[in-house]
KEMIDO-363779 format. One record per residue (C-alpha): residue number from 1; residue in one letter; x, y, z. Coordinates in nm, 2 decimals, decimal comma. Layout:
N
NUM; A; X; Y; Z $
...
//
This chain:
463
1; X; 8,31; 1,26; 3,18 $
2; X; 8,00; 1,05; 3,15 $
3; X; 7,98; 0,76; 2,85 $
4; X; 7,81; 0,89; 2,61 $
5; X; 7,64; 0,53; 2,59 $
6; X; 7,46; 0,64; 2,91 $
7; X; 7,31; 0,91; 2,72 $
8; X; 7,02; 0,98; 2,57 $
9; X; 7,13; 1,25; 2,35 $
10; X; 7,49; 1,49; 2,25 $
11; X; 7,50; 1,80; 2,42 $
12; X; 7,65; 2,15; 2,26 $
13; X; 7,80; 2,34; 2,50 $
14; X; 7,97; 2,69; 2,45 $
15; X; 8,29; 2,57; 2,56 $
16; X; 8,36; 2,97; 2,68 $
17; X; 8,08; 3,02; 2,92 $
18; X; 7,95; 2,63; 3,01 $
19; X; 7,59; 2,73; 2,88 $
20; X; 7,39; 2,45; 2,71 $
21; X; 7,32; 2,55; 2,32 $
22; X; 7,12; 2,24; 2,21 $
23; X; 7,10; 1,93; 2,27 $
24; X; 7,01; 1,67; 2,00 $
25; X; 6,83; 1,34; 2,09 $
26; X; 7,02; 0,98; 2,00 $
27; X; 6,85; 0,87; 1,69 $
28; X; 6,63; 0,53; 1,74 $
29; X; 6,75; 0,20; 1,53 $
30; X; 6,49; 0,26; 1,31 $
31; X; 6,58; 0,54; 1,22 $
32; X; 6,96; 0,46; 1,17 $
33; X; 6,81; 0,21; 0,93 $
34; X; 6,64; 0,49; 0,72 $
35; X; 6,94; 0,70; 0,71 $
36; X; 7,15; 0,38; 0,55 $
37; X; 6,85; 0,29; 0,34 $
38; X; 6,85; 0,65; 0,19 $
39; X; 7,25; 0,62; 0,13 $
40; X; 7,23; 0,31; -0,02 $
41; X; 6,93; 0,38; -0,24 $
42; X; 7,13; 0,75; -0,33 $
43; X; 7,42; 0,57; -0,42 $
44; X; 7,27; 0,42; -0,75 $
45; X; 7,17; 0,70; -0,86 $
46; X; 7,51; 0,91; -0,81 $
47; X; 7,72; 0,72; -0,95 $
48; X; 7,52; 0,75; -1,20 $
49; X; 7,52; 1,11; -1,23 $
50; X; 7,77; 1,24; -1,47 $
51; X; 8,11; 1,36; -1,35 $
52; X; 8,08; 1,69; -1,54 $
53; X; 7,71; 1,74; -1,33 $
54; X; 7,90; 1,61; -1,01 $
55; X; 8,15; 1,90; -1,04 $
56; X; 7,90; 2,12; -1,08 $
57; X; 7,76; 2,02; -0,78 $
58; X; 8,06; 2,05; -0,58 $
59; X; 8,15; 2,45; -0,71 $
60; X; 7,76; 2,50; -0,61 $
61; X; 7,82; 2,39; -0,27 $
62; X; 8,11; 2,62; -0,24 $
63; X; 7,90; 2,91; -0,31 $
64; X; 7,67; 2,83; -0,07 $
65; X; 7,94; 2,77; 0,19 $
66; X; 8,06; 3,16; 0,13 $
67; X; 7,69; 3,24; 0,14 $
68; X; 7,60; 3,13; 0,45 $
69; X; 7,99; 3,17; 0,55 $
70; X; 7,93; 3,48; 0,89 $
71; X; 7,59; 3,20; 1,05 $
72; X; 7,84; 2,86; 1,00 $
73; X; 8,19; 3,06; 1,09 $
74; X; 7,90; 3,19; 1,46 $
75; X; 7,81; 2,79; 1,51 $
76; X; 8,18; 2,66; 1,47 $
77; X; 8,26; 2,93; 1,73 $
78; X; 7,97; 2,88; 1,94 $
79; X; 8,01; 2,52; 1,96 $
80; X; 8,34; 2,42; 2,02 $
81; X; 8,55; 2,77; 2,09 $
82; X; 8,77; 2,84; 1,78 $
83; X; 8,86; 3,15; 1,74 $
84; X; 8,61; 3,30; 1,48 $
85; X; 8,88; 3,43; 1,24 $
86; X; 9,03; 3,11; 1,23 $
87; X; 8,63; 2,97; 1,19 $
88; X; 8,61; 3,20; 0,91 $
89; X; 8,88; 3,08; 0,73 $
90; X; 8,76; 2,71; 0,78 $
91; X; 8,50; 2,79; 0,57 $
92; X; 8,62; 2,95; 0,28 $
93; X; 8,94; 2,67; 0,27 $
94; X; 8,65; 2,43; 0,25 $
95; X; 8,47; 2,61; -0,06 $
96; X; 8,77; 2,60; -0,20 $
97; X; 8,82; 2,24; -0,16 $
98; X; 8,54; 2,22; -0,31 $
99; X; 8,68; 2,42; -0,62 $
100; X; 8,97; 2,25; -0,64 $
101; X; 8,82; 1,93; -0,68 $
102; X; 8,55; 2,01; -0,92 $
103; X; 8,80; 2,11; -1,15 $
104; X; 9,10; 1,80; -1,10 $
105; X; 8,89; 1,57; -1,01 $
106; X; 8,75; 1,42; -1,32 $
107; X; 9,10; 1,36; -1,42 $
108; X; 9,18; 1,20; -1,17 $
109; X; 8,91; 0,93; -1,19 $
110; X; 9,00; 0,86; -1,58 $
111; X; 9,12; 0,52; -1,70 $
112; X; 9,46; 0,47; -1,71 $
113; X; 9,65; 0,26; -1,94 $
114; X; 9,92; -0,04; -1,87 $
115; X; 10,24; -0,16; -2,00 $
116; X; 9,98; -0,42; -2,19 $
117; X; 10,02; -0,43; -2,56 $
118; X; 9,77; -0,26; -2,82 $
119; X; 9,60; -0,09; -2,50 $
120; X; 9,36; -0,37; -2,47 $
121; X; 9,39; -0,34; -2,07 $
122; X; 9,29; -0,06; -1,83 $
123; X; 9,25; 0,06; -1,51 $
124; X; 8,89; 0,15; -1,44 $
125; X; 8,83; 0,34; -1,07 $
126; X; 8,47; 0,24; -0,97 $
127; X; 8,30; 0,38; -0,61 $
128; X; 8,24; 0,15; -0,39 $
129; X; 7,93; 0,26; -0,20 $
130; X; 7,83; 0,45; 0,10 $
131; X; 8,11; 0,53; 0,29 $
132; X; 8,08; 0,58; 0,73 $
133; X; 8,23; 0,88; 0,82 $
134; X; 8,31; 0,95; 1,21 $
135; X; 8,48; 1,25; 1,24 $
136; X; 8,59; 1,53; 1,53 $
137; X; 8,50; 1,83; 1,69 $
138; X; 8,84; 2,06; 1,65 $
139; X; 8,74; 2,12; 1,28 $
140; X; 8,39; 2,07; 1,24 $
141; X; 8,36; 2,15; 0,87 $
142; X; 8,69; 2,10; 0,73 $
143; X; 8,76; 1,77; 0,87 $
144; X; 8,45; 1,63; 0,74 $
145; X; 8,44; 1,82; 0,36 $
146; X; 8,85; 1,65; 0,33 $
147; X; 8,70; 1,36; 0,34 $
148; X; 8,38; 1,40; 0,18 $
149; X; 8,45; 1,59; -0,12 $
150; X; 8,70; 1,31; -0,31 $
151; X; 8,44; 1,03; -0,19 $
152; X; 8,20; 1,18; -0,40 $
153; X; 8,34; 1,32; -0,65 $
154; X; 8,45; 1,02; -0,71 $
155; X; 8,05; 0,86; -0,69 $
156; X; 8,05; 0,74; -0,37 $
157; X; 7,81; 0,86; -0,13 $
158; X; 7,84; 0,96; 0,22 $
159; X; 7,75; 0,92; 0,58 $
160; X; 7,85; 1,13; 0,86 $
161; X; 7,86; 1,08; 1,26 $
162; X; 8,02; 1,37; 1,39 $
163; X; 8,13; 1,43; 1,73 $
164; X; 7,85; 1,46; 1,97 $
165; X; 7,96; 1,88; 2,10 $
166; X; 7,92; 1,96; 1,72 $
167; X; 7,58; 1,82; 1,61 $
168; X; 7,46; 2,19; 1,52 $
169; X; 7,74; 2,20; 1,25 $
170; X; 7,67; 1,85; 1,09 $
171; X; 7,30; 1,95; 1,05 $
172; X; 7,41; 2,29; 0,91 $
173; X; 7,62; 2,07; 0,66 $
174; X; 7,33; 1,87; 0,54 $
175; X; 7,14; 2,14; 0,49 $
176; X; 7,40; 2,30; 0,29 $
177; X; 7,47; 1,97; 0,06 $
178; X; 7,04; 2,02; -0,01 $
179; X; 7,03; 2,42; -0,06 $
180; X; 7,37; 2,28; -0,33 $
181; X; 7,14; 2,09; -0,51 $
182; X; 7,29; 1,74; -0,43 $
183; X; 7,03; 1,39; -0,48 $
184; X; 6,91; 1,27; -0,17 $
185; X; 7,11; 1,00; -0,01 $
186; X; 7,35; 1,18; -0,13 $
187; X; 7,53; 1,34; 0,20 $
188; X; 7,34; 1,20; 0,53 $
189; X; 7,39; 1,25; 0,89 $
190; X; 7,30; 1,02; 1,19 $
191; X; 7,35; 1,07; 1,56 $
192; X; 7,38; 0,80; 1,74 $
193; X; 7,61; 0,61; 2,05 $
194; X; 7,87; 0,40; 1,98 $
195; X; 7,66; 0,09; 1,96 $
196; X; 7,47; 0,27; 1,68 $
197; X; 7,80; 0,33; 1,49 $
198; X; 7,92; -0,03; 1,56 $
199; X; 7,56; -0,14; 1,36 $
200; X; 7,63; 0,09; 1,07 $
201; X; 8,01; -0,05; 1,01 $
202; X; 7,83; -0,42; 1,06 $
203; X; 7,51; -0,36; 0,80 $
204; X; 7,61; -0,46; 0,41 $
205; X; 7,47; -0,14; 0,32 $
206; X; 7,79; 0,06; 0,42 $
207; X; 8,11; -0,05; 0,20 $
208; X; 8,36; 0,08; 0,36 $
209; X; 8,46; 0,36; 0,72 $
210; X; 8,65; 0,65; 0,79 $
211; X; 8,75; 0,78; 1,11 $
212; X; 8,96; 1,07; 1,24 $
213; X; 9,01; 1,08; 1,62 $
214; X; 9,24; 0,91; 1,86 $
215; X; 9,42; 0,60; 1,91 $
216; X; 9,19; 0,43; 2,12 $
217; X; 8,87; 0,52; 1,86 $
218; X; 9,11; 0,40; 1,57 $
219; X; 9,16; 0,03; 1,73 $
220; X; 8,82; 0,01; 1,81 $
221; X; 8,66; 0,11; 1,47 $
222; X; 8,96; -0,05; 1,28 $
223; X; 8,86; -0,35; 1,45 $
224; X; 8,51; -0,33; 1,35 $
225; X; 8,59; -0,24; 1,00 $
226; X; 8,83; -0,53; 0,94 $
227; X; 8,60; -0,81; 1,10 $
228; X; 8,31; -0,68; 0,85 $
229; X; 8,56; -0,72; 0,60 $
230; X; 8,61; -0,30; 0,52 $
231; X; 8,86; -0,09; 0,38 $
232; X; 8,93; 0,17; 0,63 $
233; X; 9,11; 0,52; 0,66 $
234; X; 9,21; 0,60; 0,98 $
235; X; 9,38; 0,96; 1,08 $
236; X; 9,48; 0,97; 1,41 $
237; X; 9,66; 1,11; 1,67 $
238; X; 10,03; 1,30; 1,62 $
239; X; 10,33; 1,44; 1,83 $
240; X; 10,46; 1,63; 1,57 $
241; X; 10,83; 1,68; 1,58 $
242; X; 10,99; 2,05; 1,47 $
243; X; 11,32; 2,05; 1,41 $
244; X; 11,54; 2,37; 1,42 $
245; X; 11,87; 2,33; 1,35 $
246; X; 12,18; 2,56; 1,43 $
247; X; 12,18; 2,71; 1,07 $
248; X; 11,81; 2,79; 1,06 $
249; X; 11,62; 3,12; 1,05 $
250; X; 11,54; 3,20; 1,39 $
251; X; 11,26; 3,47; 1,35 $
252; X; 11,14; 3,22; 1,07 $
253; X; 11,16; 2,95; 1,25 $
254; X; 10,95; 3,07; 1,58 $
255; X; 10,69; 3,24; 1,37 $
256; X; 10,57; 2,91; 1,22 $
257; X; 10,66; 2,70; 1,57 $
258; X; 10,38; 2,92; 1,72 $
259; X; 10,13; 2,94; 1,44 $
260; X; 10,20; 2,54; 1,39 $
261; X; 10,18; 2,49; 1,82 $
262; X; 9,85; 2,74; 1,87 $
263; X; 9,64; 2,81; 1,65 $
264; X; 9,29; 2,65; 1,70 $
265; X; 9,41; 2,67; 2,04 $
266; X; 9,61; 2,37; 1,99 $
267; X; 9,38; 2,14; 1,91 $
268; X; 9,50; 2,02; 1,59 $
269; X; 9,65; 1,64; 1,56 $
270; X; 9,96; 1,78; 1,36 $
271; X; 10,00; 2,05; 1,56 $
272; X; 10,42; 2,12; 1,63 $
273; X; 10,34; 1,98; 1,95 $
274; X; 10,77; 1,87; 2,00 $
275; X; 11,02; 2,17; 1,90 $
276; X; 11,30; 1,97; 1,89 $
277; X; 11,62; 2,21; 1,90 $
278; X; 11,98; 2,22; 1,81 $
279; X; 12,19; 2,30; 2,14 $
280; X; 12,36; 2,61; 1,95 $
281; X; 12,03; 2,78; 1,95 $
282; X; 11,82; 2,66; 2,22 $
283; X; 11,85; 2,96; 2,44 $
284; X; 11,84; 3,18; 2,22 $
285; X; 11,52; 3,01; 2,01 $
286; X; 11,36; 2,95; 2,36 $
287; X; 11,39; 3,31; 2,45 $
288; X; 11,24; 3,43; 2,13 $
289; X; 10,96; 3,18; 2,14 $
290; X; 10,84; 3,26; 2,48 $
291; X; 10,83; 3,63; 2,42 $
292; X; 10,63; 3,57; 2,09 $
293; X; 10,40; 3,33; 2,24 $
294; X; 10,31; 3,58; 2,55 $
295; X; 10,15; 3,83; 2,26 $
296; X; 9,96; 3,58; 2,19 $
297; X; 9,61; 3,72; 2,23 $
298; X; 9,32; 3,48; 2,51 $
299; X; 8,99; 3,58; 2,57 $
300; X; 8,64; 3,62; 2,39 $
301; X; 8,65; 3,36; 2,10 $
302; X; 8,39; 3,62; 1,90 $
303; X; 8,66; 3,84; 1,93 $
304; X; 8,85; 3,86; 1,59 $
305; X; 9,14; 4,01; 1,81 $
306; X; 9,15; 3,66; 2,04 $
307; X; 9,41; 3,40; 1,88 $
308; X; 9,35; 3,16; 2,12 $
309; X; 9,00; 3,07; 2,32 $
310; X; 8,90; 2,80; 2,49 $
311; X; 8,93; 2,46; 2,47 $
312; X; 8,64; 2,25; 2,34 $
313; X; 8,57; 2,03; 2,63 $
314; X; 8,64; 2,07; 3,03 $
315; X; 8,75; 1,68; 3,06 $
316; X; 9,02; 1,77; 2,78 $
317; X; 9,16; 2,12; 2,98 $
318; X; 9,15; 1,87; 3,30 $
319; X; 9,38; 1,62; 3,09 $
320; X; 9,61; 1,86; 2,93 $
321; X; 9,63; 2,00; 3,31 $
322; X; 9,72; 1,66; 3,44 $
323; X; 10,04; 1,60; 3,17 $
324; X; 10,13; 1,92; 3,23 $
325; X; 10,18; 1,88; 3,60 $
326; X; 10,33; 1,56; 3,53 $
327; X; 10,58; 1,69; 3,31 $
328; X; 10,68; 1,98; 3,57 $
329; X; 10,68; 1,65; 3,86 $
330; X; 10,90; 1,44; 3,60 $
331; X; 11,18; 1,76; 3,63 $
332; X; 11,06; 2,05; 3,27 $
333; X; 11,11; 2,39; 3,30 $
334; X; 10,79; 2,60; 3,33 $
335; X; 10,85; 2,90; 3,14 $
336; X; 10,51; 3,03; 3,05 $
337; X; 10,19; 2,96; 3,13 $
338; X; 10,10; 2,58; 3,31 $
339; X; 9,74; 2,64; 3,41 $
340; X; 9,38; 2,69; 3,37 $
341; X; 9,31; 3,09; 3,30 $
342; X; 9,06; 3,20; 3,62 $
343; X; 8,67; 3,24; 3,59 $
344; X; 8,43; 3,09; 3,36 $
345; X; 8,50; 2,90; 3,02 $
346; X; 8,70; 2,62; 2,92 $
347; X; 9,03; 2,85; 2,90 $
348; X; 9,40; 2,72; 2,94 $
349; X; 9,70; 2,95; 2,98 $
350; X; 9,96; 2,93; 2,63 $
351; X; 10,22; 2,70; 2,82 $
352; X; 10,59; 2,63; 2,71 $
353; X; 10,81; 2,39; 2,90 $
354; X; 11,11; 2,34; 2,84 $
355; X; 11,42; 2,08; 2,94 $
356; X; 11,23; 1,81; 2,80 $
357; X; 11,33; 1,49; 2,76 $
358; X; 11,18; 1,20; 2,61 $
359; X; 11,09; 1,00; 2,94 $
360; X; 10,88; 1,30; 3,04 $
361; X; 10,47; 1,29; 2,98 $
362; X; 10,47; 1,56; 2,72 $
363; X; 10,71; 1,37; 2,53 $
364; X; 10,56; 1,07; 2,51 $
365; X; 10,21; 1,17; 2,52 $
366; X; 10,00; 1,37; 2,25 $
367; X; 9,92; 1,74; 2,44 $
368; X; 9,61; 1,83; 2,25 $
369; X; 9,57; 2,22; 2,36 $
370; X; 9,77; 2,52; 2,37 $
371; X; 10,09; 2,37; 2,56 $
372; X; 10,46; 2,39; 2,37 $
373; X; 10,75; 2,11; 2,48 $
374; X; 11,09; 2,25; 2,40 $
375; X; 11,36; 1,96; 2,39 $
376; X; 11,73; 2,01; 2,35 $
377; X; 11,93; 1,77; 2,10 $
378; X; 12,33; 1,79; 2,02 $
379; X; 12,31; 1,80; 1,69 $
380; X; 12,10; 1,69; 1,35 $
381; X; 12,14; 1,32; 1,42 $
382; X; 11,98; 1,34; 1,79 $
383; X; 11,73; 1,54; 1,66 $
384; X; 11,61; 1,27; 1,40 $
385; X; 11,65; 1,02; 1,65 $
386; X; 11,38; 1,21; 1,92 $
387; X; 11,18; 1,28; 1,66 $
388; X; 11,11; 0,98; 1,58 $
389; X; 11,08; 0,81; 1,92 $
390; X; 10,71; 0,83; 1,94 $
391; X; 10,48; 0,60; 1,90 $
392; X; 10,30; 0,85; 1,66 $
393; X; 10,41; 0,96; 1,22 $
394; X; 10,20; 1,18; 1,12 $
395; X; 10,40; 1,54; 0,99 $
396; X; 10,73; 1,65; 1,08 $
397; X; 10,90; 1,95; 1,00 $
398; X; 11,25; 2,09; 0,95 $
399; X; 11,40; 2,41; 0,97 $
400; X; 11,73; 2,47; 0,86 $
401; X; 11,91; 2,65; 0,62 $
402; X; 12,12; 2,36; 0,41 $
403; X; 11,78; 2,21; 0,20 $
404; X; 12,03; 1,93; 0,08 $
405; X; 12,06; 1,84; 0,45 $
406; X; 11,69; 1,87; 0,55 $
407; X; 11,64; 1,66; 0,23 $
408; X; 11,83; 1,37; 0,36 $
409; X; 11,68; 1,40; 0,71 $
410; X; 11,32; 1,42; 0,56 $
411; X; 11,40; 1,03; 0,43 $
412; X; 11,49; 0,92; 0,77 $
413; X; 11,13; 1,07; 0,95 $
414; X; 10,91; 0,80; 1,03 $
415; X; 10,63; 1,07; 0,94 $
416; X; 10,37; 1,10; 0,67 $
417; X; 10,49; 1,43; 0,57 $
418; X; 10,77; 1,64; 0,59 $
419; X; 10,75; 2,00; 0,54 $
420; X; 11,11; 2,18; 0,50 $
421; X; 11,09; 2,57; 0,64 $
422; X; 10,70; 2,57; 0,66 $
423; X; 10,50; 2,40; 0,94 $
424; X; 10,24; 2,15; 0,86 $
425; X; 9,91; 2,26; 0,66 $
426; X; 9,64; 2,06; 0,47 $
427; X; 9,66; 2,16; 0,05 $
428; X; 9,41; 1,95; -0,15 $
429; X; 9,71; 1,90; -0,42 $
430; X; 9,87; 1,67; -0,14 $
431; X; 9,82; 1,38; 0,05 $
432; X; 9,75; 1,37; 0,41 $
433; X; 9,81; 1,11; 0,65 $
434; X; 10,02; 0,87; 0,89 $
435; X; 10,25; 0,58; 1,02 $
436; X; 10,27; 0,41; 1,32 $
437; X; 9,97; 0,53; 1,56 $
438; X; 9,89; 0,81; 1,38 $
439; X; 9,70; 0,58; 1,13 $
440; X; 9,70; 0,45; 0,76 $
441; X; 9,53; 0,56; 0,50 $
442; X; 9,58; 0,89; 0,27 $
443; X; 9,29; 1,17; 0,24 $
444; X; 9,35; 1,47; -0,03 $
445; X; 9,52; 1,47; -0,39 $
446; X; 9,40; 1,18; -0,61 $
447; X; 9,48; 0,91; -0,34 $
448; X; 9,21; 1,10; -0,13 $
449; X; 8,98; 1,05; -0,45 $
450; X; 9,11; 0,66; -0,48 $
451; X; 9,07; 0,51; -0,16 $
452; X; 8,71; 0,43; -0,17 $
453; X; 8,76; 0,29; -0,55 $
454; X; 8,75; -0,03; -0,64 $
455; X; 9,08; -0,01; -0,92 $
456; X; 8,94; -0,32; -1,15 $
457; X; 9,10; -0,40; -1,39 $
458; X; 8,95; -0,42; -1,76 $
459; X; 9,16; -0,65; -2,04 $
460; X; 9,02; -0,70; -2,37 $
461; X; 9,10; -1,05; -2,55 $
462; X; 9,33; -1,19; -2,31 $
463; X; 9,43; -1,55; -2,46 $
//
């Protein structure tokens, strides 16, 4: 894949048939400047702006997200090849985000008392300024509105670089933040290369970054951040481990292993990329997976039928090709699946291998596409043990039918969350985030709200 410093401008492609969408030209320095003079000069006046309007603002910007839900759920689709039911209900989880937040979120950002006597000392939560946002492709709306919505909400504003294949939807975005009504400076976009984004973390305008993407993006903008002197979130990559014990319900079990493995054609970072299985049910799991996951429906991602369509890029099939012929060379079981789908498009085959083992690739590595790693363990210790022999923590999940058990396990997951008989989602009334190389940081609830607040302390008559 060529740098995308070489370049003079990001590309869409339709991921399902190769042709060129758009293309959008690299913005000059100048007018990178403009954008981060506009966020600055927005950012006195919203935090300004009462909290009551700000709400408002928010539940007007989820009715023009259902408004305009059929055009955004086409672009999504036409830009990076989700399925457009799953596009669809991108869009209405982010107007309700957006409801959520309007309503909890002034209480979240109320003074709280301390342990001081006679209540003459509080905690204030103060925004700090525009916030850089570099976000991904796989959930072009979503990913940026999780992040967006609790930064301003809480009177910060905000400045997004999305991923270069999605340009169309970040425009779309900030069109959608004016038709709502928000000030100017308010929401802004800029497209630039990397040496753009490496000016924006370094100018005093920007107070602090936010990136979700991979490792290697995460040490190199964490890096950036922290010798500006920046606080920075940073979601990253996962290897989700789920755990299905001997006592589990199976059918449960594999219905949520291939909704939490597939869907957005498995492009998700806390996707249930390991299923990490109790010996007593391994075949019989296995068996029941594969069969399930060869209904699974490929093709046409305009389609509402199609469950799985292609993947977003060609150099990330080519990848996820590579690992998966690894794997099969390092001595896994092909059972389904294990290559690219013939003719045109970006397409994978749904893969499952199985007789993993945690020196293989798919272990170790993160498989971002539609490609399932079955590993056996003996019992509930060895399965706690694989799962967290990864370099990544980001969700983990447990099925099982003794919740006292999966209780105690859920302490012992190096993993930012846990979810017990469910597979991993995203709820605004939790947090979301990391350990280890999967990042730091929380986005959603009220920490999502407070991590771009300055908590300062206010004490009256301290002697």
């Amino acid at each position: 894949m060529t740098n995308v410093s070489s370049l003079t401008h990001a590309i869409s492609i339709n991921p399902a048939n190769g042709e060129q969408i758009a293309f959008y030209p690299f913005e000059s320095d100048s007018a990178l400047q403009a954008v981060l003079s506009r966020a600055a000069a927005g950012f006195h006046v919203w935090r300004h702006v009462p909290i009551a309007q700000r709400s408002q603002l928010l539940i007007a910007l989820a009715k023009t997200l259902r408004e305009n839900a059929a055009v955004t759920a086409n672009r999504i689709t036409l830009e990076m090849g989700k399925p457009i039911t799953q596009a669809r209900g991108e869009i209405e989880k982010c107007a309700q985000l957006c409801e959520w937040y309007a309503e909890h979120g002034p209480a979240m950002l109320t003074a709280e008392p301390t342990l001081v006597e006679g209540g003459k000392a509080r905690i204030e939560y103060r925004p700090l300024g525009p916030i850089l946002a570099v976000m991904p492709w796989n959930f072009p709306i979503w990913q940026v509105l999780r992040g967006a919505i609790p930064a301003l909400i809480a009177g910060n504003t905000y400045v997004l670089k999305h991923a270069p294949n999605v340009m169309g939807c970040a425009y779309w975005l900030l069109e959608a933040f004016k038709q709502a009504g928000f000030p100017e400076g308010t929401f802004e976009v800029i497209n630039v290369t990397p040496d753009g984004v490496s000016k924006a973390i370094a100018d005093p305008r920007i107070a602090a970054v936010t990136l979700t993407g991979s490792v290697r993006a995460g040490m190199a903008i964490g890096a950036q951040a922290g010798a500006a002197l920046k606080k920075c979130v940073l979601e990253l990559g996962g290897s989700d481990p789920f755990i299905v014990l001997d006592d589990a319900d199976l059918d449960a079990a594999v219905k949520a292993a291939v909704i939490g493995r597939y869907q957005n054609t498995g492009q998700v970072c806390a996707a249930a990329k390991r299923l990490i299985v109790e010996q007593g049910v391994v075949e019989q799991f296995t068996r029941k997976f594969v069969e399930a996951t060869r209904q699974l429906s490929v093709g046409d991602p305009l389609s509402p039928e199609t469950y799985i369509g292609p993947m977003a890029r060609c150099d990330l099939r080519d990848e996820l090709d590579q690992q998966v012929r690894n794997t099969l060379e390092e001595g896994a079981t092909l059972l389904l699946g294990g290559k690219m789908a013939e003719g045109c498009g970006n397409f994978y085959e749904p893969t499952v291998l199985a007789n993993v083992t945690n020196q293989m690739t798919s272990f170790k590595q993160e498989l971002f596409g539609p490609v399932a790693s079955i590993i056996t363990a003996r019992d509930a210790t060895h399965a706690l043990e694989l799962a967290n022999d990864s370099e990544f923590g980001l969700a983990s999940t447990i099925y099982t039918g003794n919740v006292e058990l999966a209780q105690q396990m859920a302490g012992r997951l190096e993993t930012g969350g846990v979810f017990i008989n469910g597979y991993c989602a995203t709820d605004p009334r939790v947090t979301f985030g990391g350990v280890k190389k999967s990042g730091f940081g929380r986005e959603l609830s009220h920490f999502g709200v407070r991590e771009f607040c300055n908590a300062q302390t206010v004490w009256l008559d301290r002697h």
